[in-house]
C-alpha positions, 0 to 999 in steps of 0.5 A: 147273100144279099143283092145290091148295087156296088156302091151300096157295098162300097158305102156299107165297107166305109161304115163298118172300116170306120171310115164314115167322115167324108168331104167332096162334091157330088156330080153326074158321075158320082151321084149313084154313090151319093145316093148310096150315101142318102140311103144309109145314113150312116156317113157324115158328108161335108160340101166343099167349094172346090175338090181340092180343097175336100182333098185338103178337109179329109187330109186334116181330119185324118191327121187329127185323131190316130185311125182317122181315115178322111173320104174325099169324093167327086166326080169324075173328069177335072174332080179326079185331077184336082185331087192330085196336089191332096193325095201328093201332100198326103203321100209326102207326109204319110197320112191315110186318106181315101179319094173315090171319083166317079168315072165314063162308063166302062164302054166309053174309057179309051175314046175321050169320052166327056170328063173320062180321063185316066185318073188312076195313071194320074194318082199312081205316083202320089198314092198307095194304089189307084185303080179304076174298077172296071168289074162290079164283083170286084168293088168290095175288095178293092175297098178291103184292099185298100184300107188294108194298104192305107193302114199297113206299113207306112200310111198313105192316100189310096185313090179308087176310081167307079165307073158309072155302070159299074156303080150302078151294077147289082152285086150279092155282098154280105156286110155281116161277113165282111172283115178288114183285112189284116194290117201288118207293120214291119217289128223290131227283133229283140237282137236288133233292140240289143245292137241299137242299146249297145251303139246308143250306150257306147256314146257320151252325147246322145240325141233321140230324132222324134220323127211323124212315124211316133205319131202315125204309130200312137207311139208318143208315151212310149217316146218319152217312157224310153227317152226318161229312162236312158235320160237321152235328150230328144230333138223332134221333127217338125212332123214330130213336133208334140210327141214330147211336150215343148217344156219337158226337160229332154226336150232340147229343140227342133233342128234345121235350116228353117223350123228350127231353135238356135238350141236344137241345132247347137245340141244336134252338132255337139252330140256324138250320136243320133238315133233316128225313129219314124223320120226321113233326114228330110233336107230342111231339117238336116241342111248339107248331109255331110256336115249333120252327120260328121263326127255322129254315128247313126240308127234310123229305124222307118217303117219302110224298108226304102226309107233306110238308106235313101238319104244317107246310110246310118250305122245300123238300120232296123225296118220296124214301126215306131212303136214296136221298136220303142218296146224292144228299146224299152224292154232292153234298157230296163234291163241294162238299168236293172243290172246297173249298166246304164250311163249317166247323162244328166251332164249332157242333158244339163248342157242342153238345158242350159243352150235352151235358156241361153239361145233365144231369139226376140220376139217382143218387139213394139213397132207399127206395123207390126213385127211378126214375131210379137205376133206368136209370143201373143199366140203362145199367151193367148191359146191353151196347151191342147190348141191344134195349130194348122199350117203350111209353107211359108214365113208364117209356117216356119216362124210359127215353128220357131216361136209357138209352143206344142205340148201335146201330140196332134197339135201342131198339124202341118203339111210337111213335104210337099206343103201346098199354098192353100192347105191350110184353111180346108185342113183346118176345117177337117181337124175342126170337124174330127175335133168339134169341142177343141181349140184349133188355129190356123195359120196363113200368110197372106198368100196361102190364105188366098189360095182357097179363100172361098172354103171359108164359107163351107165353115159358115155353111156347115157351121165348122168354127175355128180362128185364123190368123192370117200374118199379112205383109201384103208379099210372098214373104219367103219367096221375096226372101230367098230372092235375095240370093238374086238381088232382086224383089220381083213378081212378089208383091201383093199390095195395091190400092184398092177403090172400094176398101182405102182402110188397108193402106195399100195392102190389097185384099180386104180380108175382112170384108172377103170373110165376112161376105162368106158368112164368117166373122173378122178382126182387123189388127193392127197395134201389137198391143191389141193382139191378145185381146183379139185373140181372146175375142176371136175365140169368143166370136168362134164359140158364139156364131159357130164360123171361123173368125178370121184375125187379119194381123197387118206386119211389116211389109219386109222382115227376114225370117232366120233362116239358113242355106246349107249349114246348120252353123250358118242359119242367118240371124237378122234380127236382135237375140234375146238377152234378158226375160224382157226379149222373149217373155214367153219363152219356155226357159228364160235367160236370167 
């Protein structure tokens, strides 16, 4: 076998287990690795301002293409620790991602030993495994490991911590003989298909929950092969949001208190029964447990065993990966459908078609400032089927999940559970990078773009082009919103007047100039007529320089984004309904 330092053996697992994109910073702890890096040759490398914010890069890039697995580096100390929020969000959301900091050295370990700190305790919660590698012989397998751990079951972030020494250690390894372990992912048994088919054909008002497990599975043609053939309408998650595209007839809307359609919820609290693939009763899609589940009976199917029972206790519940279980499912109703036992539903579905013609909220709106409704009705004109739009929490996130428009899966790439401010422009850089000839926009408030502003320049540097549309009600919208409950408007205003750029008229910031000083490109909006045509010319910028272009769109400083508390019944409508074509122009079934 051949002789090498153990971070050459690291390097070469990462290139033959497919992982060879990488985000991070180098530091004194870590710099062996990068030097393994230099001399392989074979892992592309992305220098971030902030380890955050690679932890966010590598979490975007594993989201984009199924495979995907995004390496974050840095060192160690403060590096490990700032990875924490990126392994939590992608804990939350199920998303494999491999973080590797460098560490003291072995001796020094338990005696605060400068930037030593016990990262591997820290991760612990928010990873599939963290471990500090304390024997140099042990390194390839912990890498075999965990990529074995990323991929099986239900995916995660996996978190690998090198002391100095030990990556400086020589090791006999032989790449030529090294094989990924096997994955394994839990399968649905034909008896279980059975049982679900029966429970599923037994109800006259079914629904199909498409949940992010469709998508970590590749799953999403199975999705729809099964959903056309019983003829049951599906209600995506906002983690599943693409698996069946935004026009097809059985889609019938998202539910919940916040990224939700008026239609979604009224089919969901008309339907008798629910069955529930790769999702987890998230409480923003449910609101209060015991009115969603009142009078409906219940099949959930999770990759993960826990996950059956943890919200509530369904009907029936069947531990199998998404796509396993759509086989079994498909295999079952085609039967039923060759033996004639398959009940019509064309009645239901034409109900639920008629709530999404009928069930619209406006979005054209003419006023200055601008309202941000009209913003993503232009959005929807503007940018193609296959745009991959990227976001997190916030007015933003959940208004663009009421009115954007997703055809495909992948397209709608968002931080789901935990949703961090700031994830939203560094995971933009890590789907652009995965997806270098595609469209891909992102979406920010104001506040979330502030966060980690600074990685705009990574954009610039590693020429990494995409838009940004940055919603700007100079405020922390959702916040000052849920503070009503409260009566008060306090600590979330983010205007003032600023000397040195009187042109954004209290607003604060001037995004434009902050983006253009780090080498990007930016479109100030502030006329709803001019929205497309910046959009279009954003798009054009991104292509011609190669950098993001930043499309600052000044809103209203106060509107209220419907939303709800508790009930999906009582979502607070506050502003004006859609009552002809001329209130929703690019809604996708439109009242007559």
């Amino acid at each position: 076998m051949a002789r090498m330092r153990a971070v050459d053996a690291a390097v070469a697992i990462l290139a033959k287990e497919g992982a060879t994109q990488a985000f991070g910073l180098p530091g004194a702890a870590i710099n062996p690795l990068y030097s393994a890096m230099k001399d392989h040759g074979g892992i592309r490398h992305v220098l971030a301002r902030h380890v955050e914010a690679a932890s966010h890069m590598a979490d975007g890039y594993s989201r984009t293409t199924p495979g995907n697995i995004g390496v974050c580096i840095g060192t160690s100390g403060p590096a490990g620790t700032d990875m924490i929020t990126g392994l939590y969000a992608a804990a939350a959301d199920s998303i494999p991602m491999l973080c590797i900091t460098g560490q003291a050295p072995v001796a020094k370990l338990d005696k605060e030993d400068f930037q030593a700190v016990d990262i591997a305790a820290i991760a612990a919660p928010v990873t599939k495994m963290a471990k500090t590698v304390l024997e140099a012989g042990q390194v390839p397998q912990v890498f075999a490991q965990a990529f074995h751990l990323m991929r099986s079951g239900r995916p995660g972030p996996v978190l690998i911590d090198l002391p100095i020494d030990v990556q400086l250690t020589e090791i006999e390894f032989d790449i030529d003989t090294y094989e990924p372990l096997p994955v394994y992912k839990p399968a649905a048994t034909r008896a279980q298909a059975d049982k679900a088919i029966d429970m599923l054909l037994a109800s006259e008002r079914p629904v199909i929950i498409a949940g992010g497990g469709i998508l970590n599975s590749a799953a999403e043609e199975k999705l729809v092969a099964f959903a056309e053939l019983v003829g049951v309408p599906v209600i995506p998650t906002l983690m599943g949001w693409g698996v069946i595209p935004d026009d097809h007839e059985l889609m019938v809307g998202m539910v919940g208190l916040q990224t939700a359609h008026r239609y979604g919820n009224a089919t969901l609290l008309e339907s008798d029964f629910v069955l529930g693939i790769g999702n987890r009763w998230a409480n923003r899609h449910t609101g209060n447990v015991e009115s969603y589940r009142r009078g409906r009976t219940f099949i959930h199917v999770d990759v993960e065993p826990t996950q059956i029972g943890r919200v509530f206790a369904p009907d029936f519940g069947i531990s199998s990966d998404a796509g396993a279980a759509l086989d079994q499912f498909i295999a079952v109703a085609t039967e039923r459908k060759a033996a004639g036992t398959l009940p019509d539903y064309s009645g239901w579905v034409a109900d639920c078609v008629e709530r999404k013609r009928t069930m619209l909220r406006k979005t054209h709106f003419t006023e200055v400032p601008i309202k941000p409704q009209r913003v993503y009705e232009e959005m929807n004109r503007a940018f193609g089927r296959s745009t991959r739009y990227v976001t997190t929490i916030g007015l933003s996130q959940i208004a663009g999940g009421q009115f954007l428009h997703v055809y495909e899966p992948r397209r709608w790439i968002n931080a789901g559970q935990a949703g961090p401010l700031g994830w939203t422009g560094p995971a933009a850089l890590g789907v652009a990078t995965a997806a270098p000839e595609e469209q891909v926009v992102a979406l920010s408030g104001d506040y979330d773009f502030q966060f980690m502003i600074e990685e705009l320049a990574v954009g610039a540097q590693h020429n990494i082009p995409y838009v940004h549309v940055v919603v700007n009600n100079s405020y922390l919208g959702l916040i000052r919103q849920s503070q009503r409950a409260f009566d008060m408007d306090y600590h979330v205003q983010l205007g003032f007047e600023n000397l040195n750029s009187p042109q954004t008229e209290g607003y604060g910031v001037d995004h434009v100039k902050v983006a253009e000083g780090l080498g990007c490109k930016a479109i100030r909006v502030t006329d709803p007529e001019d929205l497309l045509e910046s959009f279009s010319k954003a798009e054009a910028m991104a292509a011609e320089f190669r950098v993001p272009v930043v499309v600052e769109v000044i809103l209203e400083r106060v509107t209220n984004i419907a939303m709800g508390a508790a009930e999906l019944d009582g979502v607070n409508e506050f502003e004006a309904l859609a009552i002809s074509p001329d209130d929703a122009p690019t809604a996708l079934a439109l009242l007559d």
